[in-house]
C-alpha positions in Angstrom: 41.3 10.0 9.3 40.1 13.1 7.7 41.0 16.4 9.7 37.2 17.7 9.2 36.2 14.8 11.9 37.8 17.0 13.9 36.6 20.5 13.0 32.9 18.8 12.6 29.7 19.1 14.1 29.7 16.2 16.7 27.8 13.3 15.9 24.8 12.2 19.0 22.4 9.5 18.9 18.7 11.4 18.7 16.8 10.8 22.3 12.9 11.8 22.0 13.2 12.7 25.7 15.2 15.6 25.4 13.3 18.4 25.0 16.2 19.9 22.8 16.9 17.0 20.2 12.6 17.7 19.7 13.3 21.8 18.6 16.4 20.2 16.5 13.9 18.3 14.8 11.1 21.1 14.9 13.5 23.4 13.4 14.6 21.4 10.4 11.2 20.6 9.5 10.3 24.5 9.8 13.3 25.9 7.7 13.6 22.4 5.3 17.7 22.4 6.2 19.8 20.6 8.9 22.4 23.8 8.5 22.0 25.8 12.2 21.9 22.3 13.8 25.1 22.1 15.8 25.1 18.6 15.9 24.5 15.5 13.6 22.8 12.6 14.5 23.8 9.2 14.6 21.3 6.3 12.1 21.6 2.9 13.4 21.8 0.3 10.8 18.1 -0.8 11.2 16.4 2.2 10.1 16.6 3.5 6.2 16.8 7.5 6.8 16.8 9.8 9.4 14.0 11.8 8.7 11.8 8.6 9.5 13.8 7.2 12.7 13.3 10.2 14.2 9.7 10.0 13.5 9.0 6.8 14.4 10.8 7.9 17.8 8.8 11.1 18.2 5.3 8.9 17.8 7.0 6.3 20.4 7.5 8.8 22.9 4.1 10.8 22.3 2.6 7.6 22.2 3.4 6.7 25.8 3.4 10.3 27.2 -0.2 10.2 26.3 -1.4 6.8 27.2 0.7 5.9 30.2 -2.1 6.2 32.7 -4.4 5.4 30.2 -7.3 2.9 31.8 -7.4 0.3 29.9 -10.7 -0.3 27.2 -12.1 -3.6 26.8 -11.4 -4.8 22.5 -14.3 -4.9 20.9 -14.0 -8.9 21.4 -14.4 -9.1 24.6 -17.7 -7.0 24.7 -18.9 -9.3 22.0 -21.8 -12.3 23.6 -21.9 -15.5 21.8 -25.5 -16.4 20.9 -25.4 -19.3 24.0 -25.3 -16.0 26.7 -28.4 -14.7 25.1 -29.9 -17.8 25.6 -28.9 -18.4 29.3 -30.2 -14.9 29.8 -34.2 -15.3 29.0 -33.7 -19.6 30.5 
């Protein structure tokens, strides 16, 4: 093992919930550099990059903070009528 695993930045797995993992983020996209980041983050081996895990986790958590108590709309199929209501409407 390499001594610099020791002397490091340590490595954490990226959590949209915490509010400080989010100004991580914010900052590297601001100044283009993971450099003051004091940490590095951990990619599982299902995602390609980190710059796109960590958005597709962002728009998962945004997605439910937003809609969470969301009432739910009716599709656009289910406010469709068949020709046959029309019919039993005017019968």
């Amino acid at each position: 093992m390499s001594r610099l695993a020791f002397i490091g930045r340590p490595w954490v797995a990226f959590e949209a919930t915490d509010p400080q993992h989010r100004a991580w983020f914010a900052e590297f996209r601001k100044l283009g550099t993971w450099g003051r980041c004091p940490v590095r983050f951990i990619i599982p081996d299902d995602h390609g990059d980190l710059i796109t895990m960590i958005q597709r986790r962002l728009i998962d958590f945004y997605i439910e903070q937003e809609f969470r108590h969301a009432v739910r709309v009716p599709t656009v199929a289910a406010l469709q009528h068949s020709p046959f209501d029309i019919d039993r409407r005017t019968a």
